[in-house]
C-alpha positions in Angstrom: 32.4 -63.4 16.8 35.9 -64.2 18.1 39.3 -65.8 16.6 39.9 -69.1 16.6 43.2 -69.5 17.9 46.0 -71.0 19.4 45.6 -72.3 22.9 46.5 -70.9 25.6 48.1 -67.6 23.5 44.6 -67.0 21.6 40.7 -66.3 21.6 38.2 -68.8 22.0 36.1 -70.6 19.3 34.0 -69.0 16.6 30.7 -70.4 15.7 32.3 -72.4 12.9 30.7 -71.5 9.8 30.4 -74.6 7.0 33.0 -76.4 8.9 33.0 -79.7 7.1 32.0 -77.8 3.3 34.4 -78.6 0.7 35.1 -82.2 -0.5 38.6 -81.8 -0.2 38.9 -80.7 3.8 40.7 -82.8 6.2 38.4 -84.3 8.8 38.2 -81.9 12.4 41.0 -84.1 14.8 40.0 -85.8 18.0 39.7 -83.7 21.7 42.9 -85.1 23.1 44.7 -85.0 19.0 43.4 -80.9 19.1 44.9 -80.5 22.9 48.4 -82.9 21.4 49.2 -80.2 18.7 47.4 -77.0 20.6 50.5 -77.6 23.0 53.0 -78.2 20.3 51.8 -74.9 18.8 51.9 -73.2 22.1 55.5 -74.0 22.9 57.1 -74.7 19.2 58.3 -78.2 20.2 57.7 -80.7 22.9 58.7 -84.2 23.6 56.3 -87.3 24.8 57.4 -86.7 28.3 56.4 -83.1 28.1 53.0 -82.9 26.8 52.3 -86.0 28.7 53.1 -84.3 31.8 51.4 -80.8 30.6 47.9 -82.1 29.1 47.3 -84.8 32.0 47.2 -87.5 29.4 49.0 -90.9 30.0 52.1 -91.6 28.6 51.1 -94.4 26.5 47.5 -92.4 24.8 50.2 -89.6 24.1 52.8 -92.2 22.0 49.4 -93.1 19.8 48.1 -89.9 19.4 51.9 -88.6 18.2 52.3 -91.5 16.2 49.4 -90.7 14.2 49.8 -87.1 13.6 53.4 -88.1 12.9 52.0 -90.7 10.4 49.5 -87.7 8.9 52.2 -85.3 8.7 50.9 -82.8 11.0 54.0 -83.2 13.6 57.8 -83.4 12.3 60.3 -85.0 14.8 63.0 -82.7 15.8 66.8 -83.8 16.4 66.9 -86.1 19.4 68.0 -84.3 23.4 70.3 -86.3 25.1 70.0 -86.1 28.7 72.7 -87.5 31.5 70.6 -90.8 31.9 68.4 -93.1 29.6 67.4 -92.7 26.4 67.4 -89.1 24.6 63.8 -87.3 23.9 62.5 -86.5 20.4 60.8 -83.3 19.7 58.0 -82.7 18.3 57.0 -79.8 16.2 54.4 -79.3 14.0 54.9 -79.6 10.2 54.5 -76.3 8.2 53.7 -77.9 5.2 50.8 -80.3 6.6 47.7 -77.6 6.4 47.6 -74.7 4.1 44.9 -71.7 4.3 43.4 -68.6 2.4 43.7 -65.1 4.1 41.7 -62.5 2.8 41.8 -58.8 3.9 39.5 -56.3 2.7 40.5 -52.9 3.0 39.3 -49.7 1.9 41.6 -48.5 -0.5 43.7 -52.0 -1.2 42.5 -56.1 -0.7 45.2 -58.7 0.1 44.7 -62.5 -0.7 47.4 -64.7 1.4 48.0 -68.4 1.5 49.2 -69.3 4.6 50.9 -72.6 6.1 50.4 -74.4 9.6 52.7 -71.7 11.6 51.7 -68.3 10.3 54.4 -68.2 7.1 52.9 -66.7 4.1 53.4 -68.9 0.7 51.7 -66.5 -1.8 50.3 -63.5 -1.8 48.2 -60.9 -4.1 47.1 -57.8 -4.0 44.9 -55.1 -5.1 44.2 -51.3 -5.0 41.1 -49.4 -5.8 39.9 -46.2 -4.8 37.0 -47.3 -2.7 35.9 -50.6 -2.1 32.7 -52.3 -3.9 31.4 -55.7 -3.4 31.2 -56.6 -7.1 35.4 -56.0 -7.3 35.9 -57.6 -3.8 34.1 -61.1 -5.1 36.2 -60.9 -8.5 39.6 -60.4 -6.8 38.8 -63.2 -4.4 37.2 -65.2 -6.9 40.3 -64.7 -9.7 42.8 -64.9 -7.0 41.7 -68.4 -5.4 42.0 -69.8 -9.3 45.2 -68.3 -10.0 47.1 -69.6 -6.5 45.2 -72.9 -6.6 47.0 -72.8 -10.4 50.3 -72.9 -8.5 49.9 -75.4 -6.1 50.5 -79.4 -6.5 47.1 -81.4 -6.3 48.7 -82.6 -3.1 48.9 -79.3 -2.0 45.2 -78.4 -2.7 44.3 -80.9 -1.1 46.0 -79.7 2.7 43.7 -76.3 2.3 41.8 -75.8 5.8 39.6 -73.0 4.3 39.3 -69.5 4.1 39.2 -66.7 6.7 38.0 -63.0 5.6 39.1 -59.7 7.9 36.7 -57.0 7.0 35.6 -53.4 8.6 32.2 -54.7 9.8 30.7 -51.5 8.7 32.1 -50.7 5.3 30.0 -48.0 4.0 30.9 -45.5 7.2 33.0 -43.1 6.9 32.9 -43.6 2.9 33.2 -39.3 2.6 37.0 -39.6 4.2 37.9 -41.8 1.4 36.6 -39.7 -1.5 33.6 -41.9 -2.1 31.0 -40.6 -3.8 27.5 -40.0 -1.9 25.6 -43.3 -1.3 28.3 -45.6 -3.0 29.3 -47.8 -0.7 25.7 -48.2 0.9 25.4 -51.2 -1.3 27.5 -53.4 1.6 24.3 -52.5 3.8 22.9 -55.8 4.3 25.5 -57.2 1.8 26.6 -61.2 2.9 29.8 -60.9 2.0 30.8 -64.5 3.8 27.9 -66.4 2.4 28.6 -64.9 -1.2 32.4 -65.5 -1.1 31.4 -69.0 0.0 28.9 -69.8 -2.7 31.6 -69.1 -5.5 34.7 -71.2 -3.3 35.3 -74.8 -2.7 36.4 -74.3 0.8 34.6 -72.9 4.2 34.4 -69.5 4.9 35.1 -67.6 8.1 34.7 -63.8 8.8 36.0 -61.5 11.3 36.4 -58.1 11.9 39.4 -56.9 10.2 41.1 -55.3 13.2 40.5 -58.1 15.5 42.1 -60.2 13.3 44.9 -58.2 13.1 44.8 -58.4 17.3 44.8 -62.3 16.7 47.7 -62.8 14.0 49.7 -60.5 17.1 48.9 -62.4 19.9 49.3 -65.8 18.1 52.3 -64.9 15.7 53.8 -61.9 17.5 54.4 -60.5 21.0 51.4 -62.4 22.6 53.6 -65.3 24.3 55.4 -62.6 26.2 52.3 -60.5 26.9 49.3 -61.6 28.2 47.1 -58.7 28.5 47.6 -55.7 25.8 46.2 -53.2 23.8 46.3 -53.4 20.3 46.3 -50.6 17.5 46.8 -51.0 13.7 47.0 -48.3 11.7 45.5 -49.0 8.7 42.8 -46.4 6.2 41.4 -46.0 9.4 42.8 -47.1 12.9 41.5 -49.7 14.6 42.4 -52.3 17.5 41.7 -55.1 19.8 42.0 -56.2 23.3 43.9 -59.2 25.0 43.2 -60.3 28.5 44.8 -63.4 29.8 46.0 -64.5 26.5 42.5 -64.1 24.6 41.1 -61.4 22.4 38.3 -60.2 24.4 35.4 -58.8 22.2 32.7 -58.5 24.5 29.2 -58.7 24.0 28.1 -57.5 20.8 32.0 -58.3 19.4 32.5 -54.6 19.2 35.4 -54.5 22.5 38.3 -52.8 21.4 37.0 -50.8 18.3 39.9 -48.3 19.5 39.0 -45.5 16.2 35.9 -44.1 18.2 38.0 -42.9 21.4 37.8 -39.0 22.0 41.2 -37.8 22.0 42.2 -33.8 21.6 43.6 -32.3 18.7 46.8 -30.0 18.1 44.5 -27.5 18.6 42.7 -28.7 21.3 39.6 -29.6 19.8 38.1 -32.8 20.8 38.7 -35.4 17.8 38.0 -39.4 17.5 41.0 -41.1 17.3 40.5 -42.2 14.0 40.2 -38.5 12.5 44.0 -38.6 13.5 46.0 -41.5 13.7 44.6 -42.9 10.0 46.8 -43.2 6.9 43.5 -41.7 5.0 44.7 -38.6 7.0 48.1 -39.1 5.8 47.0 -38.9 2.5 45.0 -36.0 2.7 48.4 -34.3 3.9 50.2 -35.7 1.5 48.1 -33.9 -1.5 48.0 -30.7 0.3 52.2 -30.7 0.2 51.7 -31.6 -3.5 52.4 -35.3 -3.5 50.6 -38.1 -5.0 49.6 -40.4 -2.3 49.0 -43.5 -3.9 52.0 -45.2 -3.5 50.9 -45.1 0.0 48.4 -48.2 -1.3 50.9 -50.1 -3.5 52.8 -52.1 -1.4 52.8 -51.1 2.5 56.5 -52.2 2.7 57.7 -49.8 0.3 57.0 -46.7 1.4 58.9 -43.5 0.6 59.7 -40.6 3.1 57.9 -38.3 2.1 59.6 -36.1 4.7 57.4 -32.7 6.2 53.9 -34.2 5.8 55.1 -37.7 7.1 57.2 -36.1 9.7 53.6 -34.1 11.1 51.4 -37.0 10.5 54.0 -39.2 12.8 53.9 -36.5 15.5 49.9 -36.2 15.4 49.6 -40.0 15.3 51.7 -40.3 18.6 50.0 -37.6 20.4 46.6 -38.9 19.8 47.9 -42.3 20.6 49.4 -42.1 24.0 46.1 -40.3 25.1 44.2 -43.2 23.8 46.8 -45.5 25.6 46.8 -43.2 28.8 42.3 -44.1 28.6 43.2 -47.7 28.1 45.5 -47.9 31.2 43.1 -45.9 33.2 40.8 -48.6 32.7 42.6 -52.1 32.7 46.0 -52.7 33.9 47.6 -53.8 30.5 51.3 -55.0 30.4 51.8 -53.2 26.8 50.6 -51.0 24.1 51.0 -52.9 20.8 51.2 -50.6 17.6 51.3 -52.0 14.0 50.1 -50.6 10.8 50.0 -50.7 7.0 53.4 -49.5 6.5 57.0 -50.3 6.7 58.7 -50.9 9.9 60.8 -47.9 9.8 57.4 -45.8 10.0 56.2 -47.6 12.7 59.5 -47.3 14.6 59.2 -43.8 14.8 55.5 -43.9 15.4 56.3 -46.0 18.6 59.3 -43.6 19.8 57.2 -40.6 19.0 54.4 -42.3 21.0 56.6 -42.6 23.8 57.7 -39.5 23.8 53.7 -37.9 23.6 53.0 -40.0 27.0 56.0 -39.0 28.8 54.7 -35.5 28.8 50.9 -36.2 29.8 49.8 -36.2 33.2 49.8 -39.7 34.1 49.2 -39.4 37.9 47.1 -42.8 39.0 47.9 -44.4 35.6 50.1 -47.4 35.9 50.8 -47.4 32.2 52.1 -50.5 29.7 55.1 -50.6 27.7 54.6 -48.9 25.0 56.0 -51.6 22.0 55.8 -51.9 18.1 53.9 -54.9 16.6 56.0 -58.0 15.6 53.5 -59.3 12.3 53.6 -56.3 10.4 51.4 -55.2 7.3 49.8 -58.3 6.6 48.8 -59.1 10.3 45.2 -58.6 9.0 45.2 -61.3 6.4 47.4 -63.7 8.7 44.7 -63.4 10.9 41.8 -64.3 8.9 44.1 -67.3 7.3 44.3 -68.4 11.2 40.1 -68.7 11.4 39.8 -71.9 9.2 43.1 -73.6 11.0 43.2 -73.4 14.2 39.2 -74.0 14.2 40.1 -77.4 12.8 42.8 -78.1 14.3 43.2 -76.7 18.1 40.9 -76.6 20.7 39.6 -73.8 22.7 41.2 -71.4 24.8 39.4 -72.0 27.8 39.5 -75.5 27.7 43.0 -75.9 27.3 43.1 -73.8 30.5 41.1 -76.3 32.2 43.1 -79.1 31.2 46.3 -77.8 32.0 45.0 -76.8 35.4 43.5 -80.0 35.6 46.7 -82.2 35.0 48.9 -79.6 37.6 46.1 -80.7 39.8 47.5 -83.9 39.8 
């Protein structure tokens, strides 16, 4: 399954799940209105002349197609460009307010519910700890959550909601032992539909995608992806996780699986061979944390309010890094990427010093026949996982694929 995306900075298009459930949704928009607004998203603001030139479309079809996103709302004009001759060019951006869109992130210690406008901003937000995840207290957060935003929202505003995207760890009950489960409790998400039964209970369609990759998405569509267009991607979250971008799309290869980054065999401070995941996780962070005597919990409460919690942070940072520029050294052994991408569940001072330590850890490996990326902190931040899944129902309604806005721009440079 990949993200559904942003032109020509995002992944290709999801089989669409429910696409035209809900009374409410606004109708999918025309081939050449999806291409009008994928450039306008792609580039923040473009005139007539511009994506008339860019998209191979004739002046006149793009002065009706604008005209009637400008009459739905979807575009908003910008101040007029004078130029030294004729008459100044208007442009166009697209309307944050026009299309709204439920996030959901599942994680395993906290869930996050976001409502999201056209560009990526976040309007509301809730969230919720527990200490393990169990579909029964999922499907009432979500549930309770859609009700009490909907509650806060004009009828008007109801009516511009797109749909609903949920980021999930595909395999839920793994690794349950790390998180203090108990034995067998979370084998009841074996087999569990978590997409159909969120959808039976909400007026809206429902999209799911692997938590990380979504993370990977939000980054290349809302972050560092325009100036990148092939990089790795890690976020640090319970457990660590990641993605892949090549030529401006999240690859996730055949079974969907590409970029599952936790798995990677990386050394430990002692030498040991580890997966990355036994080391560069916050579940680790809170296992340290407990043996220096603190309680880690506030670790879960709001992932922008972290404390310093000085000696155990300090050695979780350093451990991190070190497993991290091994697993960025394999990466750049095997694809040429221009960066490294880390982002996490935590406040961006903690990821600034996970990024310089990382540095630091890669300088000192043996990187002989390794061209390796730039090594660069995330630009979305804690909520990159929910951004992406609010991205699934809007940009599958309202942009068109990846590789077909490739062809079309080549198409009209052709000519």
């Amino acid at each position: 399954m990949s993200l559904v995306h942003d032109p020509e900075d995002t992944p290709t298009t999801p089989a669409i799940l429910d696409p035209t459930g809900g009374a409410n949704q606004l109708g999918v928009r025309a081939h050449n209105e999806r291409l009008v607004l994928s450039l306008v998203r792609r580039h923040g603001a473009l005139s007539k002349a511009d994506i008339a030139r860019r998209s191979g479309l004739s002046a006149q079809t793009v002065s009706v197609i604008m005209r009637e996103l400008e009459k739905d709302g979807l575009l908003s004009r910008n101040a007029p460009v004078r130029g030294r001759v004729g008459q100044p060019s208007i442009p166009m951006r697209l309307n944050p307010d026009a299309v709204l869109s439920f996030g959901v992130k599942i994680g395993r210690r906290s869930a996050d519910l976001v409502l999201m406008d056209f560009v990526g901003g976040i309007r509301m937000q809730l969230h919720q700890t527990y200490p393990y995840p169990l579909p029964q207290d999922i499907i009432a957060f979500v549930t309770a959550g859609i009700k009490e935003l909907e509650g806060r929202l004009s009828d008007e505003q109801r009516r511009k909601i797109a749909g609903m995207g949920v980021a999930a760890p595909f395999e839920l009950w793994n690794w349950a032992e790390q998180v203090g489960a108990p034995s067998g409790a979370m084998d009841v998400w074996r087999g569990f539909d978590l997409r159909a039964e969120i959808a039976s209970r909400v007026a809206y369609p429902v999209f799911l995608q692997n938590d990380a990759t979504s993370a990977c998405g939000a980054e290349l569509v809302f972050g560092v992806g325009p100036r990148y267009p092939d990089f790795v991607y890690f976020f640090i979250g319970s457990f660590i996780g990641g993605g892949i971008v090549l030529n401006s799309s999240v690859f996730v290869g055949r079974t969907g699986t590409a970029g599952a980054l936790g798995p990677l065999p990386v050394r430990g401070r002692n030498g040991e061979n580890r997966q990355l995941l036994e080391i560069a996780s916050i579940f680790v962070l809170e296992n340290l944390l407990r043996d220096h005597g603190f309680d880690p919990r506030p670790l879960w409460y709001s992932a922008d309010n972290w404390i310093d919690f000085g000696e155990p942070l300090e050695i979780w940072i350093q451990d991190t890094a070190k497993a991290l520029a091994q697993a960025i050294v394999a990466a750049a052994s095997v694809l040429d990427f221009s960066a490294a991408v880390i982002d996490g569940g935590f406040p961006d001072w903690v990821r600034e010093r996970v990024v310089r330590a990382t540095t630091k850890a890669a300088a000192e490996l043996d990187l002989q026949g390794v061209v390796m990326p730039e090594i660069i902190e995330g630009a979305v931040g804690p909520q990159a996982r929910a951004i992406g899944g609010a991205s699934l129902p809007i940009f599958a309604r309202y942009l068109i694929d990846q590789n077909v806005l490739f062809k079309e721009i080549e198409h009209a440079e052709g000519h």
